[in-house]
TIKOL-385532 format. One record per residue: chain; x, y, z of N, C-alpha, C in turn. Coordinates in nm, 3 decimals. Last residue first. Layout:
BEGIN
A_X_Y_Z_X_Y_Z_X_Y_Z
...
# end
This chain:
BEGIN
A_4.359_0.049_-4.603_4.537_-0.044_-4.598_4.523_-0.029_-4.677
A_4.087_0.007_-4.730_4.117_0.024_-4.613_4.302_-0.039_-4.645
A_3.816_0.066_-4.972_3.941_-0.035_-4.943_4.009_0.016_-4.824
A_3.455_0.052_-4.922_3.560_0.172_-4.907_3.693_0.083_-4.849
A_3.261_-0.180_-5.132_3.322_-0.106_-4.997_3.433_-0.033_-5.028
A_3.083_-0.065_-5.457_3.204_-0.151_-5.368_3.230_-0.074_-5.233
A_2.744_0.027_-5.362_2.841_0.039_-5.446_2.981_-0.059_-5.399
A_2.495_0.050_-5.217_2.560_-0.063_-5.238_2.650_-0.094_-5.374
A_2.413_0.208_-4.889_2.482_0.196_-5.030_2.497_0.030_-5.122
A_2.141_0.176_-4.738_2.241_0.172_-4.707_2.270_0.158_-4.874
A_1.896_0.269_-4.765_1.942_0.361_-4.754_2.074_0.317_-4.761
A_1.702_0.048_-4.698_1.649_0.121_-4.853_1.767_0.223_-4.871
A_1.731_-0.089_-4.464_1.633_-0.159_-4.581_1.641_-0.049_-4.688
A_1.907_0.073_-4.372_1.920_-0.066_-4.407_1.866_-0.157_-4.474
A_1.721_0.266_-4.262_1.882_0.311_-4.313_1.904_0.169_-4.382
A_1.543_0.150_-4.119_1.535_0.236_-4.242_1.660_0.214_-4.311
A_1.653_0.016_-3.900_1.576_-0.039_-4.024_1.561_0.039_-4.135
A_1.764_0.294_-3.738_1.860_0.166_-3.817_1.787_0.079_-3.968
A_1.479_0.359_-3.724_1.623_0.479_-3.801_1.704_0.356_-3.876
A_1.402_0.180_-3.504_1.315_0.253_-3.651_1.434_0.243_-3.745
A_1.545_0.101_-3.293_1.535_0.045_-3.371_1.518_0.043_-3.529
A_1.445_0.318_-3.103_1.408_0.204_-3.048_1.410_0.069_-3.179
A_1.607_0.536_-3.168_1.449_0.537_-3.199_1.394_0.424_-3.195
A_1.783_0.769_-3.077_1.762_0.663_-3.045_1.602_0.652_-3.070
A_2.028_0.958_-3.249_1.922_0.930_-3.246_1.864_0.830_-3.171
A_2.342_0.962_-3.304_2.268_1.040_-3.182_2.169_1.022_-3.130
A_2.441_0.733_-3.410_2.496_0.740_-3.300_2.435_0.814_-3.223
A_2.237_0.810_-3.660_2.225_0.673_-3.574_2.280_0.704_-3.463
A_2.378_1.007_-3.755_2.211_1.062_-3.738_2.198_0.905_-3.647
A_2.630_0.948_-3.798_2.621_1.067_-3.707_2.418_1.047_-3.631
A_2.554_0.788_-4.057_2.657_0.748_-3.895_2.674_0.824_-3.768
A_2.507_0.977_-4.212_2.352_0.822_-4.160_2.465_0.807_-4.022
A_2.718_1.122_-4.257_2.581_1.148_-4.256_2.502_1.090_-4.124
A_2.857_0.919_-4.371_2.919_0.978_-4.278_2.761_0.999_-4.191
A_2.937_0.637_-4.509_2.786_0.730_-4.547_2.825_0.802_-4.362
A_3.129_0.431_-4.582_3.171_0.615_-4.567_3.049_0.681_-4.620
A_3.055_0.188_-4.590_3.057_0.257_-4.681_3.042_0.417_-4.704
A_3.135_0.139_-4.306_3.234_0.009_-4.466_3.200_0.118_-4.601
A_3.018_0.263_-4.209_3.116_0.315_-4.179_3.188_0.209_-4.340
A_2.723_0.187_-4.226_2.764_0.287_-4.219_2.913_0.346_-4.269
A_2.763_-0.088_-4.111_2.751_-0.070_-4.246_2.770_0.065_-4.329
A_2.776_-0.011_-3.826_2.873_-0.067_-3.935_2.890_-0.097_-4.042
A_2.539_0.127_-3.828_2.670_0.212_-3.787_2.806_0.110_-3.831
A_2.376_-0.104_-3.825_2.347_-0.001_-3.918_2.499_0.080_-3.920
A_2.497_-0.290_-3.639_2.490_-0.341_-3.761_2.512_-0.263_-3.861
A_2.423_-0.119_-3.422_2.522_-0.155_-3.408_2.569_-0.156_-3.592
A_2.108_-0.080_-3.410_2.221_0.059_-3.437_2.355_0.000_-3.468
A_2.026_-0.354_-3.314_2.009_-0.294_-3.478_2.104_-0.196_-3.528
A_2.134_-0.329_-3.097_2.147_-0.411_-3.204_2.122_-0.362_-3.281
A_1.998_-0.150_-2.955_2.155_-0.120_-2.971_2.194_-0.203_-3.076
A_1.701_-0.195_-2.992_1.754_-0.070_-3.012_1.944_-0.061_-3.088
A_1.727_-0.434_-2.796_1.677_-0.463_-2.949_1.688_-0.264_-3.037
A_1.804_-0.297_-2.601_1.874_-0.406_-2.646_1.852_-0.450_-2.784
A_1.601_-0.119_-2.470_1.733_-0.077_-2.535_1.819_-0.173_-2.633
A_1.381_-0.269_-2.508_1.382_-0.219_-2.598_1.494_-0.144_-2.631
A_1.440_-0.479_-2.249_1.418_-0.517_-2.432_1.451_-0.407_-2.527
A_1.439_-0.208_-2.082_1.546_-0.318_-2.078_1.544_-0.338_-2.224
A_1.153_-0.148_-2.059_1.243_-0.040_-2.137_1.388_-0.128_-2.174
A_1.074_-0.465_-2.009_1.028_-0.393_-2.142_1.151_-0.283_-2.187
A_1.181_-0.382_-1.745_1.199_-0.555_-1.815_1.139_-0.479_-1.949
A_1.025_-0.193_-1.608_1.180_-0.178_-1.648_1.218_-0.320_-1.738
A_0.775_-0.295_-1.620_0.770_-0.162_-1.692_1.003_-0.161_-1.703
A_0.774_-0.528_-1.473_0.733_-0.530_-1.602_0.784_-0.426_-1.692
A_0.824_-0.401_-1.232_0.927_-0.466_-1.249_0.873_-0.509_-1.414
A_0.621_-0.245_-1.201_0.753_-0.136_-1.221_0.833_-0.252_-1.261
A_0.416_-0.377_-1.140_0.425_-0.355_-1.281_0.508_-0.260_-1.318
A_0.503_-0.566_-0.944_0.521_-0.593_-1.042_0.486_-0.549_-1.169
A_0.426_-0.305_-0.740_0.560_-0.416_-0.715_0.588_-0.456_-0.875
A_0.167_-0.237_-0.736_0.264_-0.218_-0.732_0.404_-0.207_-0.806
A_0.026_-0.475_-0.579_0.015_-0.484_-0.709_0.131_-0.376_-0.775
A_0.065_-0.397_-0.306_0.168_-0.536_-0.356_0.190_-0.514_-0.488
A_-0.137_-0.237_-0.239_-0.029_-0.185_-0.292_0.094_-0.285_-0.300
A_-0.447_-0.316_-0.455_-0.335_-0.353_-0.393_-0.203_-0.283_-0.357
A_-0.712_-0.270_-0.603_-0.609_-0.228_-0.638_-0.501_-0.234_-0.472
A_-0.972_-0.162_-0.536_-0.980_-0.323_-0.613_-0.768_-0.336_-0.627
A_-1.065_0.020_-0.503_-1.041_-0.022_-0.365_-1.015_-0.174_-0.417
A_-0.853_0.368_-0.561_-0.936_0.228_-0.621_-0.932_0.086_-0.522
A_-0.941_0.657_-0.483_-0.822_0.550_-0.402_-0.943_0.452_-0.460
A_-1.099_0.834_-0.602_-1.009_0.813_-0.675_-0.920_0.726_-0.681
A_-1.438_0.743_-0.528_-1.366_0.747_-0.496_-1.223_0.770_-0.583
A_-1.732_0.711_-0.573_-1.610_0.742_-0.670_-1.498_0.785_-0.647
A_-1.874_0.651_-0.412_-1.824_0.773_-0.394_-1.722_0.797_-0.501
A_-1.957_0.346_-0.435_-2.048_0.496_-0.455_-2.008_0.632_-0.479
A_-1.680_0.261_-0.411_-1.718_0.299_-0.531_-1.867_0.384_-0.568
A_-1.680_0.303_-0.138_-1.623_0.380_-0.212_-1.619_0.371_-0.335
A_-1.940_0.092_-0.109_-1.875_0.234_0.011_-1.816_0.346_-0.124
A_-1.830_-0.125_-0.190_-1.949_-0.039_-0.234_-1.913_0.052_-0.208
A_-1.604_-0.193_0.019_-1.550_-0.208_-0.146_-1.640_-0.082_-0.243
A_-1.758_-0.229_0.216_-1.664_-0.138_0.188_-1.626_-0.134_0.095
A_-1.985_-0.481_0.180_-2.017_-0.321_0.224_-1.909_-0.229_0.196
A_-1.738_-0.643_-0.007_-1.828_-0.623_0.017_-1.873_-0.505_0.000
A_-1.528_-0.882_-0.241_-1.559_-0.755_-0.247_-1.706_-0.722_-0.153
A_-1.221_-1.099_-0.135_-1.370_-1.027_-0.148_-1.418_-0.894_-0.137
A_-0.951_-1.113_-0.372_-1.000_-1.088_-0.244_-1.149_-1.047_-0.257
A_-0.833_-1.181_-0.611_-0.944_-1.271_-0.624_-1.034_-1.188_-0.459
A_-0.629_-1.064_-0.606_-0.639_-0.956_-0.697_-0.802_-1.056_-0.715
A_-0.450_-1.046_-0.262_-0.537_-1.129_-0.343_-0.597_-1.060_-0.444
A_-0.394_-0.914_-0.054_-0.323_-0.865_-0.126_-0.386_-0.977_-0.246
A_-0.512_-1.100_0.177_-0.605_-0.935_0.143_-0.515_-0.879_0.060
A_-0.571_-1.405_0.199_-0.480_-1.294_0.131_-0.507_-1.118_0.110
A_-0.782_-1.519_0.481_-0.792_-1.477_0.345_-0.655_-1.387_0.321
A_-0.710_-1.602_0.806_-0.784_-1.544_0.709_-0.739_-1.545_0.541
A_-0.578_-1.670_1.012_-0.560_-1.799_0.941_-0.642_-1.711_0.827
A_-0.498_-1.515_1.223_-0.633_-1.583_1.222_-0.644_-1.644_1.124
A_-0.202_-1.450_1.132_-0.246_-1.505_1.251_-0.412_-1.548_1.313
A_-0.302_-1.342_0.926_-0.252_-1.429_0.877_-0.216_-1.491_1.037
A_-0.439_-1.078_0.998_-0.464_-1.152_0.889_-0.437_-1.311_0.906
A_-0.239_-0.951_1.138_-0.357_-1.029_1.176_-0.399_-1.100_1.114
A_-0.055_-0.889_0.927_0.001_-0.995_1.022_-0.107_-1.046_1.091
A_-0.241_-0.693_0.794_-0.160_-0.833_0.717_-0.159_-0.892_0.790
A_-0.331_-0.426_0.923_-0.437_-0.612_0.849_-0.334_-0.717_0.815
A_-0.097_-0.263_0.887_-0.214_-0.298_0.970_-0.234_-0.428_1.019
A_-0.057_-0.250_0.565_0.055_-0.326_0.692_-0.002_-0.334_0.843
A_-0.313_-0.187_0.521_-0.252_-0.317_0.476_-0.115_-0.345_0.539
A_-0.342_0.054_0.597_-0.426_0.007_0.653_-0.344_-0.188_0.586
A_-0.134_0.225_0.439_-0.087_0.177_0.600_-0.197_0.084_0.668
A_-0.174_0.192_0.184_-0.051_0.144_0.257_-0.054_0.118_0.360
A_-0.408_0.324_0.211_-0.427_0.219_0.212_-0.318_0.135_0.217
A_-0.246_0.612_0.312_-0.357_0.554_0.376_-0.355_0.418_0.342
A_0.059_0.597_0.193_-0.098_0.703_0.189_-0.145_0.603_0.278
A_0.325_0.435_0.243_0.333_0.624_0.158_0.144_0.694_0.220
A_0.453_0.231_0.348_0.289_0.295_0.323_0.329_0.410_0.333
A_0.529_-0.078_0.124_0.586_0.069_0.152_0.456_0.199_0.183
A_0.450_-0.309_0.139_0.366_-0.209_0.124_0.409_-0.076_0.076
A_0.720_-0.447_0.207_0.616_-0.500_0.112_0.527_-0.414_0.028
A_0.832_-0.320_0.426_0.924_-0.326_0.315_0.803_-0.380_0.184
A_0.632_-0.332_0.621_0.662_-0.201_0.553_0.718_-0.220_0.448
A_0.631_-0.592_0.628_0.475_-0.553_0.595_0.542_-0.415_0.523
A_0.889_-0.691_0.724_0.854_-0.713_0.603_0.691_-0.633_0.572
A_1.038_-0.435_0.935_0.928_-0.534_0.894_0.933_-0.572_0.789
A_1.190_-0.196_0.968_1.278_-0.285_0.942_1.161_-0.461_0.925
A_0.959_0.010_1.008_1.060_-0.024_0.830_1.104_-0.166_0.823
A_0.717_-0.197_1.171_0.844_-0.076_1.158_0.887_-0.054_1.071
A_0.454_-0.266_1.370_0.531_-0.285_1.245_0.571_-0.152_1.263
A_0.311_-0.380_1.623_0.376_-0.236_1.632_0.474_-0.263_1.456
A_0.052_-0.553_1.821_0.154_-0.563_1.717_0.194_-0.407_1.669
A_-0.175_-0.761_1.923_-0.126_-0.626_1.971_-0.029_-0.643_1.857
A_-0.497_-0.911_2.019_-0.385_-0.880_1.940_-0.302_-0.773_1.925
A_-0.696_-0.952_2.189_-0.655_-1.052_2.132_-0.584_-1.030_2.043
A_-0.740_-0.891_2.537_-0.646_-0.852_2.410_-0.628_-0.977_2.344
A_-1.083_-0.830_2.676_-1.001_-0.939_2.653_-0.867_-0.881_2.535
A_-1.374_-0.713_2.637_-1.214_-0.631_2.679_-1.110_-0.766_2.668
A_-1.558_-0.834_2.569_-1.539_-0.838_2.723_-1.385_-0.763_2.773
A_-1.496_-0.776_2.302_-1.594_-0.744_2.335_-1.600_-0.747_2.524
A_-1.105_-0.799_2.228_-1.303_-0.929_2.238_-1.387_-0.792_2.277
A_-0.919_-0.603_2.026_-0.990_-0.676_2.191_-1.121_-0.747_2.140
A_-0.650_-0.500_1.868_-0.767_-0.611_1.884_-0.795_-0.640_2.001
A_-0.410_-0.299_1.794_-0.475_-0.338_1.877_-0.614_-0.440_1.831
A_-0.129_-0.201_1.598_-0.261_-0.230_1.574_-0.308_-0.337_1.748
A_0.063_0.078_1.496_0.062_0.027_1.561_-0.104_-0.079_1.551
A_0.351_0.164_1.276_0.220_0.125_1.253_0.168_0.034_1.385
A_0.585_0.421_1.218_0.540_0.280_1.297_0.373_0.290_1.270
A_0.620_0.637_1.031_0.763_0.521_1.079_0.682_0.384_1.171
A_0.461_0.818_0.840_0.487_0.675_0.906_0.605_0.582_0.944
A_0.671_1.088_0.750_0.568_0.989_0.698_0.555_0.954_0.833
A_0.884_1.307_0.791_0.892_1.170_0.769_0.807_1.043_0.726
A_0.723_1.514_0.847_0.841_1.489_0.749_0.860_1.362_0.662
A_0.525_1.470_1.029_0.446_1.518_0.826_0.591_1.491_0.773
A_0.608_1.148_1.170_0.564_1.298_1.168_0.580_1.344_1.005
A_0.482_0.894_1.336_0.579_0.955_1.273_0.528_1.101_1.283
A_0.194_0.621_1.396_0.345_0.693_1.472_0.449_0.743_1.400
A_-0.112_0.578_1.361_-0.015_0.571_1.323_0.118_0.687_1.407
A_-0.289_0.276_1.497_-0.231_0.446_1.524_-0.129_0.427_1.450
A_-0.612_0.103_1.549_-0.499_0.113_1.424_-0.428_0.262_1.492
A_-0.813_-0.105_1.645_-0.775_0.007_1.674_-0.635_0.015_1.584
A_-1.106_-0.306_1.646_-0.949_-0.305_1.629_-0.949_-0.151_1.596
A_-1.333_-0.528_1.839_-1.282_-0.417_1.827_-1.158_-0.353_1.792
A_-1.612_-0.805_1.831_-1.437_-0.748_1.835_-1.472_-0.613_1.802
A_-1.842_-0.839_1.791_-1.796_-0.912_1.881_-1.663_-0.880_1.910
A_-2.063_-0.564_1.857_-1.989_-0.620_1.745_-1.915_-0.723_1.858
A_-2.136_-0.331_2.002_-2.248_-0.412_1.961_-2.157_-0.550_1.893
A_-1.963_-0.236_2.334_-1.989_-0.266_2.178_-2.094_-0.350_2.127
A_-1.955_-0.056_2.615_-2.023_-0.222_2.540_-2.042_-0.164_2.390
A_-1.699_0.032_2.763_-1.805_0.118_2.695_-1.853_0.006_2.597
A_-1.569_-0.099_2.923_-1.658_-0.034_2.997_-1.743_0.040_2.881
A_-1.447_-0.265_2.719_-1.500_-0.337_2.823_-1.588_-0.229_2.922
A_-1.329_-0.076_2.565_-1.428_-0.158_2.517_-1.496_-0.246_2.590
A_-1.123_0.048_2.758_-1.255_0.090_2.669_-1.355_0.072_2.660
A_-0.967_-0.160_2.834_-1.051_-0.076_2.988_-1.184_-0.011_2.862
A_-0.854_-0.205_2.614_-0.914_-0.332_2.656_-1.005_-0.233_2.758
A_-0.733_0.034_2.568_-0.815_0.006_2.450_-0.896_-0.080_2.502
A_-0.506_0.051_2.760_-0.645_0.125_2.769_-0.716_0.105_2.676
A_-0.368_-0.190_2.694_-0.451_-0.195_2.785_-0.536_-0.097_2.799
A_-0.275_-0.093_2.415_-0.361_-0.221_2.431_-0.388_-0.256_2.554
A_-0.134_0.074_2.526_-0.223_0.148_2.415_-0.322_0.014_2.414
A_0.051_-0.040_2.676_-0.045_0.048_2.727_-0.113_0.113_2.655
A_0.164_-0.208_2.464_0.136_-0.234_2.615_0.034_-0.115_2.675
A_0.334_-0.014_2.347_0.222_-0.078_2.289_0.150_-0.138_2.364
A_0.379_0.346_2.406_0.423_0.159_2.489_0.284_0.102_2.443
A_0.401_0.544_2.254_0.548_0.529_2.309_0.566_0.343_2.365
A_0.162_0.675_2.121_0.237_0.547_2.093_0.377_0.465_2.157
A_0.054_0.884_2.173_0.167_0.906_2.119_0.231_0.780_2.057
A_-0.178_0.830_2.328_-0.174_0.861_2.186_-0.063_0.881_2.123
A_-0.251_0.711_2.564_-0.138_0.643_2.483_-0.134_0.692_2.378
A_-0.491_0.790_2.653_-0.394_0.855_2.726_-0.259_0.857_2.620
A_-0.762_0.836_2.458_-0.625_0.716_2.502_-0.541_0.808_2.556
A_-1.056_0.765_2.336_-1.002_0.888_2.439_-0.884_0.794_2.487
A_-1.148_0.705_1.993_-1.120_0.660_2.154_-1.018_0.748_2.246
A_-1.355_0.908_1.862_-1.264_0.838_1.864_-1.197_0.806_1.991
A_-1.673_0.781_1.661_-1.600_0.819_1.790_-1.476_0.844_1.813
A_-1.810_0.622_1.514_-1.763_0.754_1.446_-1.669_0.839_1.555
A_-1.665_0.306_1.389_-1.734_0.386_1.471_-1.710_0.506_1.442
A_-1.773_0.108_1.149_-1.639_0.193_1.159_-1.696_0.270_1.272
A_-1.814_-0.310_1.085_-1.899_-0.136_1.141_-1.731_-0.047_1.177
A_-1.872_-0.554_0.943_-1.743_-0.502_0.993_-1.838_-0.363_1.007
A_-1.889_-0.866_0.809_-1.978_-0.795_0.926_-1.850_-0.683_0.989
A_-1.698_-1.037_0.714_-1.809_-0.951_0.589_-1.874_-0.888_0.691
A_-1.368_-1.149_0.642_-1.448_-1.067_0.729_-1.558_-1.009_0.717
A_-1.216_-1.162_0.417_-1.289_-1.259_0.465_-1.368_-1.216_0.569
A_-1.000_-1.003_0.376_-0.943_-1.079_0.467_-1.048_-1.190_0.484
A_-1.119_-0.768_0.299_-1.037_-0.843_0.162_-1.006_-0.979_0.251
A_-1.222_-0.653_0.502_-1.281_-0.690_0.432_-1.235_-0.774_0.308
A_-0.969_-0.504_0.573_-1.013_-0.632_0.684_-1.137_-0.723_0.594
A_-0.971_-0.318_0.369_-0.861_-0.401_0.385_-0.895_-0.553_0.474
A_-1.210_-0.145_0.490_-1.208_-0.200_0.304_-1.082_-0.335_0.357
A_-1.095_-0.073_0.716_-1.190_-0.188_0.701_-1.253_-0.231_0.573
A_-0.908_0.088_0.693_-0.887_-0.049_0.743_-1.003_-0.118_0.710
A_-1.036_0.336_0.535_-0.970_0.231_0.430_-0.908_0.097_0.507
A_-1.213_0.398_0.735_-1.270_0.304_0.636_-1.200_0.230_0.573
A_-1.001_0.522_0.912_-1.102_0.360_0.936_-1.148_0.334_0.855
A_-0.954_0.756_0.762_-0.886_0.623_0.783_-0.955_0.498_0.819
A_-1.250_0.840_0.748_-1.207_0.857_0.661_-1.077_0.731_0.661
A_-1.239_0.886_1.106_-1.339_0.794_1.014_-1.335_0.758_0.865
A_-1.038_1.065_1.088_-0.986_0.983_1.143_-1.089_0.843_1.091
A_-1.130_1.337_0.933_-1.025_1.262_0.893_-1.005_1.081_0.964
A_-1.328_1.317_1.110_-1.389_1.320_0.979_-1.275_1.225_0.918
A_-1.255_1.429_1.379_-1.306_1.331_1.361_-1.314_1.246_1.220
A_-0.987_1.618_1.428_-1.037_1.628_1.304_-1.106_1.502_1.288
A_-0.801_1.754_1.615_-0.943_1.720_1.606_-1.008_1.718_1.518
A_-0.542_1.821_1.500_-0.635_1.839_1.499_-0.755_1.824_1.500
A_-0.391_1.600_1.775_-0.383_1.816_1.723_-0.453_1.823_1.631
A_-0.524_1.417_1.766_-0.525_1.510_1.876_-0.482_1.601_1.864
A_-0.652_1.199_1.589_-0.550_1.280_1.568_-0.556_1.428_1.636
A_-0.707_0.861_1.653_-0.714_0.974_1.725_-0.596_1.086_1.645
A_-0.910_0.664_1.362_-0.756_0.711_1.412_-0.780_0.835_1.501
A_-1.219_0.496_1.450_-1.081_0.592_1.418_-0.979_0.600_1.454
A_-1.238_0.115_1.497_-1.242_0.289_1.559_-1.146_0.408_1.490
A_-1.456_-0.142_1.390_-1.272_-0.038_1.351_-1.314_0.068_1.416
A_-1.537_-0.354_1.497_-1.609_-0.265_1.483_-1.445_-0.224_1.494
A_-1.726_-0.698_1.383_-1.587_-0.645_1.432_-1.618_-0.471_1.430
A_-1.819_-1.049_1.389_-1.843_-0.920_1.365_-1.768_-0.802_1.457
A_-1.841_-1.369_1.259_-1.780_-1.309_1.313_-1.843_-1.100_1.287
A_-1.956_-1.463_1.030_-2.084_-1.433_1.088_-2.017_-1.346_1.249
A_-1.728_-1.580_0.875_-1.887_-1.531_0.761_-1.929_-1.453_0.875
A_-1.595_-1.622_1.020_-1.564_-1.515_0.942_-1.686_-1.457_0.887
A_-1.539_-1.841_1.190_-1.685_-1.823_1.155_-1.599_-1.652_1.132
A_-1.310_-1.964_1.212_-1.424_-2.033_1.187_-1.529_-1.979_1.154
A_-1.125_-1.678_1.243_-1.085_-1.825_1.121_-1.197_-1.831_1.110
A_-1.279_-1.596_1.533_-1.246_-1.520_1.417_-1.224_-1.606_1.308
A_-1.164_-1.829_1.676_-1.325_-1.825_1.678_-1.336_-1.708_1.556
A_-0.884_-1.823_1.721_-0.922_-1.928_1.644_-1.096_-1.901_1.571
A_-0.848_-1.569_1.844_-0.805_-1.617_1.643_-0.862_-1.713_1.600
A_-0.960_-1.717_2.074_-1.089_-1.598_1.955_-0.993_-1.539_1.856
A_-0.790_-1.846_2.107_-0.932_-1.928_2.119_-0.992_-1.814_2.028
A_-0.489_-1.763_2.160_-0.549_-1.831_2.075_-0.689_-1.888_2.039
A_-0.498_-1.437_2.187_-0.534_-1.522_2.257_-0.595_-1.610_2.150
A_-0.130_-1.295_2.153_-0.250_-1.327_2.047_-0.340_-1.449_2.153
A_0.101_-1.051_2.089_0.024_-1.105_2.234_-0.082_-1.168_2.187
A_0.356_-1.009_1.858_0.230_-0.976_1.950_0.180_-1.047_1.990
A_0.691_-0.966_2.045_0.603_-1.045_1.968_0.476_-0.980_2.005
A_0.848_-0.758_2.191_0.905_-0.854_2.103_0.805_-0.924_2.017
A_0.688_-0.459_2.148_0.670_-0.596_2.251_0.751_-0.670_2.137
A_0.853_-0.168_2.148_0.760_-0.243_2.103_0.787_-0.390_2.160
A_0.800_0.195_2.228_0.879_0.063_2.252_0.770_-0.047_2.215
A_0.957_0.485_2.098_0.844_0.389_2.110_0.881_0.254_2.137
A_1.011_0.849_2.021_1.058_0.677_2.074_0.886_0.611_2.043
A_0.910_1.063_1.933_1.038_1.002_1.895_1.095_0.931_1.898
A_0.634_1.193_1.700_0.723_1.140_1.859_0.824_1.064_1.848
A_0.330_1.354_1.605_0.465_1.349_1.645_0.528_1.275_1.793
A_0.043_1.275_1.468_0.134_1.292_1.594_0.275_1.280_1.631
A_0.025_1.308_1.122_0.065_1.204_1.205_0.121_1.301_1.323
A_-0.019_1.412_0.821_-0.117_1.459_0.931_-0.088_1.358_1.058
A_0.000_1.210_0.601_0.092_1.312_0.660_0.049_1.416_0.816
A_-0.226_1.006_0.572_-0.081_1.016_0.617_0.027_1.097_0.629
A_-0.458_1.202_0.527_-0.464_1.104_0.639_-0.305_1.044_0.663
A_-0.425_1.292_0.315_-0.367_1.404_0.412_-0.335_1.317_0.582
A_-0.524_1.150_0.107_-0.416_1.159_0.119_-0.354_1.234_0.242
A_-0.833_1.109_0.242_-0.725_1.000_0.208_-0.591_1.070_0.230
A_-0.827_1.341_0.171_-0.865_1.350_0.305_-0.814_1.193_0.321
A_-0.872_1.412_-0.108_-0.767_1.528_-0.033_-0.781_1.462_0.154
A_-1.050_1.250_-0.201_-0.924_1.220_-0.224_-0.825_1.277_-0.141
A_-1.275_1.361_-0.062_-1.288_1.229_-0.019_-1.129_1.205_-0.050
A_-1.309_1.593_-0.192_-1.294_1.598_-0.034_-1.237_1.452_0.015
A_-1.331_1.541_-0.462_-1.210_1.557_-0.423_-1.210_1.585_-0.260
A_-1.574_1.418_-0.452_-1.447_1.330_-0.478_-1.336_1.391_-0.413
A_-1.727_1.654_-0.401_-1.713_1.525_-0.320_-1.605_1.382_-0.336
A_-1.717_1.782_-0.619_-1.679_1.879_-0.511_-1.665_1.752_-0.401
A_-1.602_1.604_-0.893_-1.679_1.664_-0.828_-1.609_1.753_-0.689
A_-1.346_1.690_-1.160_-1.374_1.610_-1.039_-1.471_1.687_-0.950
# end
């Protein structure tokens, strides 16, 4: 692996353990959504245009890392239908870095973007809230208009379906429990879709060869552990059968041997077929009583 892959992999993965520590946090019963620019976001997606800000990670000032997270939100916002999307390289100066009041992470975000003019018509802000032990315990996400306006606030937790869905272990875990609920409160595209669009960010990291595959879901996941145990399942079953038959044929004709080498062996079937197609006796059974 080049000298640039692996900066790019080691900086993904570090992006979720590398989290501000803290211990509370209070979250708004619902998020705060102004229905006219969800609605104006839906209609014009094609030509809508949005600008992701880094993650602030204030113990270590580590800009690189935090532009490194913004990309993988905006690979994700990009699966959503969204094709005009910019990552700033800045990161926003928030009093609220700890995350304690979502309310006040989405009003100094609105004082931001309203005194510092964006080129883009929106602005979304992503923090994550836990510590290197624990991972991610909260996922917080902000949206303002361009005139500072809040057009979306929201704080996902374990007890969420986005966490229970995603489970965000790395980075693109957490940029997809992020994006979802917006997602789907602007009426957008499935960004867990294996059909989702591929743009500018998708390129992005396949220039870079990235190792985090940006075609790859963490929904996707889900069903190929449930494939992968449904198979080992079959194959004990079609395993125990066969052994069963063999170990009773075994025993009618006191081949001690073969009865020992079956009960220990598990060979998904093999051993038994052998033993049965060419091995089993076929002198009179052993009289019993």
């Amino acid at each position: 692996m080049s000298r640039t892959n692996t900066k790019i992999a080691t900086a993904l993965a570090a992006s979720m353990l590398l989290l501000a520590e803290t211990t509370a946090i209070v979250i708004a019963e619902s998020p705060t959504s102004a229905g006219p620019y969800l609605t104006d976001i839906q209609q014009h997606r094609d030509t809508v245009s949005l600008t992701v800000f880094p993650v602030d990670l204030p113990k270590l000032n580590d800009k690189q890392l935090g532009f490194t997270y913004a990309t993988g939100v905006a690979l994700v916002l990009e699966r959503s239908g969204v094709k005009h999307i910019q990552v700033a390289k800045d990161v926003v100066p928030l009093a609220s870095r700890d995350g304690r009041d979502i309310d006040a992470l989405a009003r100094e975000f609105s004082t931001y973007v309203s005194t510092n003019k964006i080129a883009t018509d929106y602005a979304y802000l992503t923090q994550f809230i836990g510590t290197r032990q624990t991972g991610p315990e909260f996922v917080l996400t902000v949206v303002v208009s361009k005139q500072g306006d809040i057009v979306w606030r929201d704080a996902e937790g374990p007890k969420d379906s986005s966490f229970k869905r995603y489970h965000p272990t790395d980075p693109l875990g957490c940029a997809f429990v992020s994006v979802e609920k917006f997602s789907k409160a602007a009426d957008l595209l499935d960004i867990a879709s294996p059909n989702a669009p591929k743009g500018q960010w998708y390129q992005y990291f396949q220039n870079r060869k990235s190792t985090w595959n940006p075609t790859d879901s963490p929904r996707a996941k889900g069903p190929l552990l449930v494939k992968f145990i449904v198979i080992i399942g079959l194959i004990a079953i079609w395993d125990a059968v066969w052994r069963l038959i063999a170990m009773w044929k075994c025993g009618r004709h006191s081949q001690l041997a073969w009865f020992i080498c079956l009960a220990i062996f598990n060979t998904a079937g093999i051993l038994p077929i052998i033993y049965i197609v060419g091995f089993q006796k076929s002198e009179p059974l052993v009289q019993t009583g």
